[in-house]
C-alpha positions in Angstrom: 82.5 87.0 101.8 84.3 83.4 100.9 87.6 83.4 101.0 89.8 81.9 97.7 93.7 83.2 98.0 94.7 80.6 95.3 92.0 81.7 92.5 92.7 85.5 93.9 96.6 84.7 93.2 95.8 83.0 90.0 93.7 86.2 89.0 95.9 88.6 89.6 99.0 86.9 87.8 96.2 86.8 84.6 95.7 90.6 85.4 99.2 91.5 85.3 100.1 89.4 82.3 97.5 91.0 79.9 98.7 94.4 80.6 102.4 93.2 80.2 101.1 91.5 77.1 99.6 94.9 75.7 102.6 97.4 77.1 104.7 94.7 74.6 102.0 95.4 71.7 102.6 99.0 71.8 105.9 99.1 70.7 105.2 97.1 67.6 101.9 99.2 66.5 99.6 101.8 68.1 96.4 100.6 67.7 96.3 97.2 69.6 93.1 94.3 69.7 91.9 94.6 73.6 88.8 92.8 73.4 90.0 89.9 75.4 90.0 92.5 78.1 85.8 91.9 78.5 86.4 88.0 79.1 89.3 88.5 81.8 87.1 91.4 83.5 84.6 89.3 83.7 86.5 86.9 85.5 87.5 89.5 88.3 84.4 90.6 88.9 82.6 87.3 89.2 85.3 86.7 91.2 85.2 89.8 93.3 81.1 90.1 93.7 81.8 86.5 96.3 85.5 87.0 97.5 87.1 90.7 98.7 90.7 88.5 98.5 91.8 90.3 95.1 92.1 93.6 97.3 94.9 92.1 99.3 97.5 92.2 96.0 95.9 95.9 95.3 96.8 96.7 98.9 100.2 95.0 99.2 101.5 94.3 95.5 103.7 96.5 93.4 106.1 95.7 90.6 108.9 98.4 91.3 110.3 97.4 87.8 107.6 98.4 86.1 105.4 100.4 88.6 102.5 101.1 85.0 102.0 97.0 85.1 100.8 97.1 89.0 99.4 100.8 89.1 96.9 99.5 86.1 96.1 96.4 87.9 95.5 98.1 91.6 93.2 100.6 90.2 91.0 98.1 88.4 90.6 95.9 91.7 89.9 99.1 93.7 87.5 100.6 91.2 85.5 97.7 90.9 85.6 97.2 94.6 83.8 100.8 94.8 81.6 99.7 92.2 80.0 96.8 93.8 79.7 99.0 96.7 77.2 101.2 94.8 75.6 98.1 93.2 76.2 98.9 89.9 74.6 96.2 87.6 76.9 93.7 86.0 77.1 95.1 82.6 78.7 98.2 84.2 80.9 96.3 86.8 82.5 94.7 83.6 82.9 97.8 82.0 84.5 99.6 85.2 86.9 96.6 85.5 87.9 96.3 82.0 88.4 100.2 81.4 90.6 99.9 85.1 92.9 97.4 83.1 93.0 99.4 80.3 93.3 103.0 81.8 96.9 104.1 81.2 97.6 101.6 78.7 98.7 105.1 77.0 101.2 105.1 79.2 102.9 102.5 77.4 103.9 104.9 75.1 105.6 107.3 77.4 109.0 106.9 79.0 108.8 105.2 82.9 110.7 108.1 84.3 108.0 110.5 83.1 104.7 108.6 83.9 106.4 107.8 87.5 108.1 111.0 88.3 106.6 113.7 90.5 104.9 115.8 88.0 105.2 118.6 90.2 109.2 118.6 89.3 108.3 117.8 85.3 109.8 120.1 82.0 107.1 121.8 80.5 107.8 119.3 77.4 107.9 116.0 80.2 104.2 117.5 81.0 103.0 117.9 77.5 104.6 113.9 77.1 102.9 112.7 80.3 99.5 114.7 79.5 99.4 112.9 75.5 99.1 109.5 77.6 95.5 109.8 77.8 94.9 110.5 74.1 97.5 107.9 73.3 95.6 105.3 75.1 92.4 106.4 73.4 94.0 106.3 69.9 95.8 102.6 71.0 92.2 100.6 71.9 90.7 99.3 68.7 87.5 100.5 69.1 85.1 98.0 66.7 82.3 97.8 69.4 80.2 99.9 71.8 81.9 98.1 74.4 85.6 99.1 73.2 84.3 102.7 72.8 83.3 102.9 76.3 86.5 102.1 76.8 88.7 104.3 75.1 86.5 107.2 76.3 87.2 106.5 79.9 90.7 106.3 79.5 90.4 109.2 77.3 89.0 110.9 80.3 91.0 109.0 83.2 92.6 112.6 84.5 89.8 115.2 83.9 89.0 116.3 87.3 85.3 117.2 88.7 86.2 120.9 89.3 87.5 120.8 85.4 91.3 121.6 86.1 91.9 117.8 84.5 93.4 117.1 81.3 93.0 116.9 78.5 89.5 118.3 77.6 89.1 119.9 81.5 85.7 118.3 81.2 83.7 119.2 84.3 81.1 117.6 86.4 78.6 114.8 85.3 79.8 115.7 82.0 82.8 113.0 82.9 81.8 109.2 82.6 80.8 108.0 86.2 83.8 105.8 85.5 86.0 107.8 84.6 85.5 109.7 88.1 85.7 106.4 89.4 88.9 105.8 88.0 90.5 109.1 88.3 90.2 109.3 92.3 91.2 105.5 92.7 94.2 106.4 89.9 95.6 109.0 92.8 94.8 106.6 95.7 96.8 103.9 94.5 99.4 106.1 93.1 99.9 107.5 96.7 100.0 104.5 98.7 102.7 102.8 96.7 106.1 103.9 95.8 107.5 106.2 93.4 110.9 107.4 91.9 110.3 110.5 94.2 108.9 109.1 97.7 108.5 105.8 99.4 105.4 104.0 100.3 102.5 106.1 101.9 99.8 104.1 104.2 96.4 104.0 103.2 95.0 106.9 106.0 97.6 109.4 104.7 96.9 108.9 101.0 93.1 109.0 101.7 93.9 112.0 104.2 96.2 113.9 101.2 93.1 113.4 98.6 90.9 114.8 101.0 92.6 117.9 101.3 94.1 118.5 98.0 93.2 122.1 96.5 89.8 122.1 94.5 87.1 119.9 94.6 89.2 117.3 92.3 86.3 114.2 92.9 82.5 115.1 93.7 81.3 114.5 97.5 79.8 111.2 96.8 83.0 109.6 95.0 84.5 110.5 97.9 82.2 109.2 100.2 82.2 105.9 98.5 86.2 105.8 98.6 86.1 106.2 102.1 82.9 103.8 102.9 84.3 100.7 100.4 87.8 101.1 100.4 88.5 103.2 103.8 90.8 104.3 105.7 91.9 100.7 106.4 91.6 98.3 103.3 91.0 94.7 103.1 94.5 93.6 103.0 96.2 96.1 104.6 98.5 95.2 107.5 97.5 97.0 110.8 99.1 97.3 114.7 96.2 97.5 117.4 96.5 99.8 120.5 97.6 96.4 122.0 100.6 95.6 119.5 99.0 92.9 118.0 99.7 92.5 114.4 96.7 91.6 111.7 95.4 92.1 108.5 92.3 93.9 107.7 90.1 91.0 106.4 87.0 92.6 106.0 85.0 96.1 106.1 81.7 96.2 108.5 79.2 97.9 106.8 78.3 99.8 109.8 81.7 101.5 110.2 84.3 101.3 108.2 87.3 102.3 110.8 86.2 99.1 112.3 87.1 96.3 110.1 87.4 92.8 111.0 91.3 92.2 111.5 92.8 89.0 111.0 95.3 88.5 114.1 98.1 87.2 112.9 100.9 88.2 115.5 100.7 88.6 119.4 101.6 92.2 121.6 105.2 90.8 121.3 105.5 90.9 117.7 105.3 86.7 117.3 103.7 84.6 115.0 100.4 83.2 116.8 97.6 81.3 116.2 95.5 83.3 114.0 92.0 85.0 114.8 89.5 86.9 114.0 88.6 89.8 115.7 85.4 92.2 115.0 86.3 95.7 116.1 82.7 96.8 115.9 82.5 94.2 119.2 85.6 95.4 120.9 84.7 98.6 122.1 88.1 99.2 124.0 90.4 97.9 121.0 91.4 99.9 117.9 93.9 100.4 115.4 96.6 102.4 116.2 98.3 102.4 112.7 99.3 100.7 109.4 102.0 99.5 108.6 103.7 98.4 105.1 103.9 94.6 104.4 107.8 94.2 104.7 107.7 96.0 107.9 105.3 93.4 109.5 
């Protein structure tokens, strides 16, 4: 994988803007012109298919003004990450991407405190408001081509679950878009490894580790196994502590095991700034991680 942090950066910021751009739409009218999203996604995913660098901002970014803007962005890195992991063809890549970006754009329409609240602790009328979010961002994309159809039915679909206890159609199985599954399990992945209103930041092995063993079989076995094989327990970009104190970031996953990235060694056993390496933990049998820690706590 080459390695581009300013056209990642530059990326990103374009991500971010466009779904600022559209929250901003959705006050004035509720059926918005998207298609510009197909141009930008293909951007990332050209991008993405040479360079895993965009992960880094889905790892460590969040906007905790305006947690929708970064959620929507996150998910769409991570989704399409998982989607070049299964090789989808570029026609779908785009597709995964731009529906990421679009996903909750529903959500514009709902007050913050709902659509970042702990919906366990919602009013029966807070979750009839927070449910509408996914028929609201179905009604909002202007659907004039197949493409923009696609679209609106994945974010349509973005919370049905596999075991059909989702919302709001409790679809069930393969008869949810492979996207849409996509999306759904990376919606509660990012959601849980950034902060809320409710709770602070949750590392990556926890978040993985309390998807895992929520009630029901929420994703099908082979989402999950792709979650855990392309994003892992240990993302590109996430800040990690070795069993020797050294400090890195996860720079890339090893195709032969996951839990064994290559780590980017950025501080020494005494927490200070050091030359930086690379070390391959697949070649260091007696090193491993011993946890993750958040960005600001590096």
């Amino acid at each position: 994988m080459n390695s581009d942090p300013q056209t990642a950066k530059m990326i990103y910021t374009e991500i971010i803007n466009f779904i600022n751009k559209t929250k901003k739409l959705l006050h004035d009218k509720s059926v918005i012109e998207v298609n510009s999203v197909i141009p930008l996604a293909e951007k990332t995913v050209n991008f993405m298919s040479s360079s895993s660098d965009l992960n880094y901002y889905a790892v460590n970014y969040y906007d905790v003004d305006d947690l929708y803007i970064s959620h929507s962005a996150n998910v769409a890195i991570f989704s399409t990450t998982i989607g070049i992991g299964l090789k989808y063809k570029l026609d779908d890549l785009v597709l995964l991407c731009a529906s990421g970006i679009l996903h909750d754009v529903g959500a514009g329409r709902i007050p913050g405190k709902i659509v970042e609240g702990d919906t366990d602790n919602l009013t029966k009328q807070e979750i009839y408001f927070f449910q509408k979010h996914s028929e609201l961002g179905y009604n909002s994309i202007k659907k004039n081509t197949p493409q923009m159809e696609h679209i609106a039915n994945i974010a349509f679909q973005h919370h049905e679950k596999f075991n059909g206890t989702g919302f709001p159609k409790k679809l069930k199985g393969d008869a949810i878009h492979k996207h849409a599954q996509i999306i759904s399990m990376v919606d509660s992945f990012e959601s849980l490894i950034h902060p809320r209103r409710h709770r602070d930041t949750i590392v990556p092995p926890v978040g993985i580790k309390q998807i895992l063993q929520r009630k029901g079989n929420f994703f099908s076995t082979p989402m999950l196994k792709a979650l855990l094989e392309y994003i892992s327990v240990y993302p590109v970009g996430v800040y990690v502590k070795l069993i020797s104190n050294e400090i890195g970031r996860v720079l890339e996953l090893s195709p032969k095991n996951p839990l064994r990235p290559i780590v980017r060694i950025l501080y020494n056993s005494k927490g200070q700034k050091c030359e930086p390496y690379n070390l391959n933990l697949v070649d260091e049998h007696l090193m491993s991680i011993k946890q993750c820690i958040p960005m600001n706590q590096k």
